[in-house]
PAZAPA-4460 file (N, C-alpha, C; in steps of 0.05 Angstrom, whole numbers, plus 32768, in hexadecimal, padded with zeros to 4 digits):
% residues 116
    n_x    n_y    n_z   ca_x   ca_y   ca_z    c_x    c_y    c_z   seq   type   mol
   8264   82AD   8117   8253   8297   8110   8237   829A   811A     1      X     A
   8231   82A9   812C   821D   82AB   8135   8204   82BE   8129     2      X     A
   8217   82D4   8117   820E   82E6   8106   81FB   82CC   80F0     3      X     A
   8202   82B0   80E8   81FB   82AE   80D3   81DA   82A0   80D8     4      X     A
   81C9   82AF   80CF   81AE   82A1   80D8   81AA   8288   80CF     5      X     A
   818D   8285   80D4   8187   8269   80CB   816C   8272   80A9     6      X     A
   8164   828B   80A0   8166   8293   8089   8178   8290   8073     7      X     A
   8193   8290   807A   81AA   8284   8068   81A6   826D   806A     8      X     A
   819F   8259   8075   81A6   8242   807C   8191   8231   8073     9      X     A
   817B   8247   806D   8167   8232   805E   816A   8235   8047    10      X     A
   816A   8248   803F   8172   8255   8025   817F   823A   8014    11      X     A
   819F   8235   8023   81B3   8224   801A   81A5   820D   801D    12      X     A
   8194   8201   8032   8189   81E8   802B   8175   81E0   8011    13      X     A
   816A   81FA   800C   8151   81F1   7FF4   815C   81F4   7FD9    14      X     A
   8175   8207   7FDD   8190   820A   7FC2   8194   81DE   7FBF    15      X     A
   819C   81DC   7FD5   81A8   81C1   7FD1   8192   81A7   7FCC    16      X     A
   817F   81A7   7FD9   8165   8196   7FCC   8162   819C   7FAC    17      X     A
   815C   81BE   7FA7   8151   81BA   7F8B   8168   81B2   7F7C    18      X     A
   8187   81B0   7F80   819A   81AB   7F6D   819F   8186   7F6D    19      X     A
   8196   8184   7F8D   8192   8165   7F8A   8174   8158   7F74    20      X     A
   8166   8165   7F7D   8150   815C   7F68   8150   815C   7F4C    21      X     A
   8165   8171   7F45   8167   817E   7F2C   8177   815F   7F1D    22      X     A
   8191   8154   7F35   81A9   813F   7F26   8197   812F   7F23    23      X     A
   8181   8125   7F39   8171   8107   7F39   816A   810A   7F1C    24      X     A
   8153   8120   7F1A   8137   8124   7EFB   814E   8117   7EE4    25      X     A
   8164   812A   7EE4   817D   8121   7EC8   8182   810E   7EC5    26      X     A
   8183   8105   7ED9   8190   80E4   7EDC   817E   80CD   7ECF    27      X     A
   8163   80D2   7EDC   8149   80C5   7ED3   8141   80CB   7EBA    28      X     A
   8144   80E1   7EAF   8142   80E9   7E8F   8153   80D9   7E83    29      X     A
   816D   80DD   7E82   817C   80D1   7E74   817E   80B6   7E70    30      X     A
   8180   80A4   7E8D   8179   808C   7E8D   815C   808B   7E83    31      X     A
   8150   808F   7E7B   8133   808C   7E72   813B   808B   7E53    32      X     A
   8148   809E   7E45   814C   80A8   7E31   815F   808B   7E1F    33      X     A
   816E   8081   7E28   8185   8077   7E1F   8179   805D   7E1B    34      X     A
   8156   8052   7E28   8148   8038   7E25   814C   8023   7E36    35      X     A
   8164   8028   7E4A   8160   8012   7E60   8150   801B   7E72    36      X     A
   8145   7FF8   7E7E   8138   7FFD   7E9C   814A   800D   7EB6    37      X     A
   813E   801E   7EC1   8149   8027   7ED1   8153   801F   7EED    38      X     A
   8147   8004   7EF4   8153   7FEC   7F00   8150   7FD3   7EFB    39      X     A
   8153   7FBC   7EF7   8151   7FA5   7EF4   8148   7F93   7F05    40      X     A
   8139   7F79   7F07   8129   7F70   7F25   813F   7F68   7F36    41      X     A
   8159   7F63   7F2D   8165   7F5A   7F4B   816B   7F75   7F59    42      X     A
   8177   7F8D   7F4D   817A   7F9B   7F57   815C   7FA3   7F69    43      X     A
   8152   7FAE   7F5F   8134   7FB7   7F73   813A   7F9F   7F8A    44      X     A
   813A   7F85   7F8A   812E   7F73   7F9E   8142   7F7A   7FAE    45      X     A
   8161   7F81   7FAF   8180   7F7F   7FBA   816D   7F9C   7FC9    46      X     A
   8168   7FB2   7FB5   8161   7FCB   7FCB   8149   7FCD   7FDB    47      X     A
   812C   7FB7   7FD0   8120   7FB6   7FE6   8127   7FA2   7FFF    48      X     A
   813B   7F8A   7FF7   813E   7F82   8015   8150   7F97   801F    49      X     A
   8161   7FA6   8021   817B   7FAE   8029   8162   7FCC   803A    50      X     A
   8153   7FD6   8023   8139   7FEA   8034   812A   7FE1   8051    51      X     A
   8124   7FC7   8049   8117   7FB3   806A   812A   7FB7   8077    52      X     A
   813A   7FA9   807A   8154   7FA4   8086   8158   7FB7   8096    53      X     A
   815B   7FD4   8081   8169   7FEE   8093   8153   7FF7   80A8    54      X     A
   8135   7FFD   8092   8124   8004   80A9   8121   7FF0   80C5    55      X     A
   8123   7FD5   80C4   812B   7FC7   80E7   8143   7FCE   80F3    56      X     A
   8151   7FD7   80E8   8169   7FDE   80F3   816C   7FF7   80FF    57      X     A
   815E   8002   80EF   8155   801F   80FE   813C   8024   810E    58      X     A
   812F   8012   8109   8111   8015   8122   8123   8004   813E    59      X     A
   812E   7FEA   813D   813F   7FE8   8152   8156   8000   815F    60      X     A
   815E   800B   8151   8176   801D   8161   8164   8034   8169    61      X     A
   814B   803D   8157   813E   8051   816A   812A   8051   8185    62      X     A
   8126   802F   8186   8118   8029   819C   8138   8023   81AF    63      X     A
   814D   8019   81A7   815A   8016   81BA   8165   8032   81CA    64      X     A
   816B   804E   81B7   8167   8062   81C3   8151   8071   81CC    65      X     A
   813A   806B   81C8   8126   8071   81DB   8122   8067   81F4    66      X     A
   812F   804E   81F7   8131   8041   821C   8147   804B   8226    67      X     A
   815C   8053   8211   8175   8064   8223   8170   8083   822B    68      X     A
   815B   808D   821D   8154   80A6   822A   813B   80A1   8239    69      X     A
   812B   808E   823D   811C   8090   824D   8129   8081   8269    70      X     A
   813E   806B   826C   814B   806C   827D   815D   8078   8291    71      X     A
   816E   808F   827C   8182   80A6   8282   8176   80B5   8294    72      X     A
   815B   80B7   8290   814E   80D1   82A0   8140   80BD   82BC    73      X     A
   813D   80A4   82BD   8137   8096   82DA   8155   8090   82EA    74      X     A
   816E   808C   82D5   818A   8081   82E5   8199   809E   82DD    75      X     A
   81A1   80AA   82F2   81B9   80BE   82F3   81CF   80BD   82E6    76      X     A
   81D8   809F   82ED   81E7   809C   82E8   81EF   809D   82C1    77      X     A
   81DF   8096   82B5   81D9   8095   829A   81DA   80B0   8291    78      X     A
   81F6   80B6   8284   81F6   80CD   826A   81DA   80CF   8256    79      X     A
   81C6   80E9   8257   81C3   80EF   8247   81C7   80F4   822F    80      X     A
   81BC   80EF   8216   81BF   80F4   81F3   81B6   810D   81F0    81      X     A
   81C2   811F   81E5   81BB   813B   81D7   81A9   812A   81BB    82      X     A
   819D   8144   81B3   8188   8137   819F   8194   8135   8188    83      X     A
   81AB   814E   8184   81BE   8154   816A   81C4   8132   8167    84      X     A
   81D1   812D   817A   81EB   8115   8173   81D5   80F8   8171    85      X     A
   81BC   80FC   817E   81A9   80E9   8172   81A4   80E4   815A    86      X     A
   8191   80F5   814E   8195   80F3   812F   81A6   80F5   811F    87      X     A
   81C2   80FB   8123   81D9   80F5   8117   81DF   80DE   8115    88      X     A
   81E0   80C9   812A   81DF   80AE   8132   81C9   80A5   811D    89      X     A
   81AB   80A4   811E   819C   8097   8114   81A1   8098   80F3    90      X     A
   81A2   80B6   80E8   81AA   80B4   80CB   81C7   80A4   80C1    91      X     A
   81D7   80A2   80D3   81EF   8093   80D8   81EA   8077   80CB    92      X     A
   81DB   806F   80E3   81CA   8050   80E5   81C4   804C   80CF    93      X     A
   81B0   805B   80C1   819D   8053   80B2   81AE   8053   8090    94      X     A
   81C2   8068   8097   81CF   8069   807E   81E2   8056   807A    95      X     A
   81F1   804A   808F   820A   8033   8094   81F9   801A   8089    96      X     A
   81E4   8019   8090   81D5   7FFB   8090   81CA   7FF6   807D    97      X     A
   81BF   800E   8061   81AF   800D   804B   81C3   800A   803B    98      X     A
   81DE   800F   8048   8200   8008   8036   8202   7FED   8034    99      X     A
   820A   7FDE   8043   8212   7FD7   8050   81FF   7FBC   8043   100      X     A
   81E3   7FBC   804E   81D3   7FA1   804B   81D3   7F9F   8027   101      X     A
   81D3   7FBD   8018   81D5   7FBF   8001   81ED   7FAE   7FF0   102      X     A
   81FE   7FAE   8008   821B   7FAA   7FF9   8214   7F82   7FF9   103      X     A
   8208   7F81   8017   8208   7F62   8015   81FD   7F56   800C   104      X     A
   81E2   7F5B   8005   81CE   7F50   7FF4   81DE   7F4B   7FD6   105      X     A
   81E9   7F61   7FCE   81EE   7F65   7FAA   820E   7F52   7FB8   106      X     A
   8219   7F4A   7FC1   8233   7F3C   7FC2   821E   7F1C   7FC8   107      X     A
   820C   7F14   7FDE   81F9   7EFE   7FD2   81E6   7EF5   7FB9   108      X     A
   81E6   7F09   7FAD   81D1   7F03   7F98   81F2   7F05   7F81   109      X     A
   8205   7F03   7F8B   8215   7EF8   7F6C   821F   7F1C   7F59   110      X     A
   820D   7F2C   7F60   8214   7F47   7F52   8235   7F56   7F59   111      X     A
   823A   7F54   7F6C   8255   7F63   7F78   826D   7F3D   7F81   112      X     A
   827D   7F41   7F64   8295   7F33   7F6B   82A6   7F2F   7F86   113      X     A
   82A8   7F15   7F96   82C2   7F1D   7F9B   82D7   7F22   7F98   114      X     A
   82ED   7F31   7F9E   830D   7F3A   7F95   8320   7F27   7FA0   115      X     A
   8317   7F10   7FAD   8327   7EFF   7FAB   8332   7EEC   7F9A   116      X     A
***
């Protein structure tokens, strides 16, 4: 494993952007093509509040881990954060909550039924 550089590894990341970019453009063509709007105003308003929402949710959890590492290093006692498992956490955050507020807004605004 050690053999495998990080030249492969970019390689495979810009393979995977341009094939992601490639599905978005299709998607936007087609929907373009077929004459509907490509979102509707409740939708946009459901994804710009649920966008607010996430970004406070994530400017809070990154200030609250910024006092846990700037505390860790005054109290001994306090476990240090590796940086890996930091930003794993924050894209975590940010991805759980843009779900998540997404899901609740469109279940208040009447769009997503309940199954009861």
């Amino acid at each position: 494993m050690s053999d495998f550089g990080w030249p492969a590894i970019s390689i495979m990341i810009g393979i995977l952007l341009v094939a992601f970019l490639a599905v978005y453009v299709f998607k936007i063509r087609r929907e373009l093509k077929s004459g509907f709007p490509l979102q509707d105003e409740r939708t946009e308003r459901i994804t710009g509040k649920a966008a607010i929402g996430t970004y406070y949710v994530t400017f809070l959890f990154i200030v609250i881990l910024l006092f846990w590492m700037i505390f860790s290093t005054e109290v001994p006692s306090l476990p240090e954060i590796d940086t890996g498992y930091t930003l794993i956490a924050v894209m975590m955050v940010m991805g759980l909550s843009f779900g998540g507020l997404s899901w609740l807004y469109a279940r208040k605004e009447g769009q997503i039924e309940d199954s009861d």
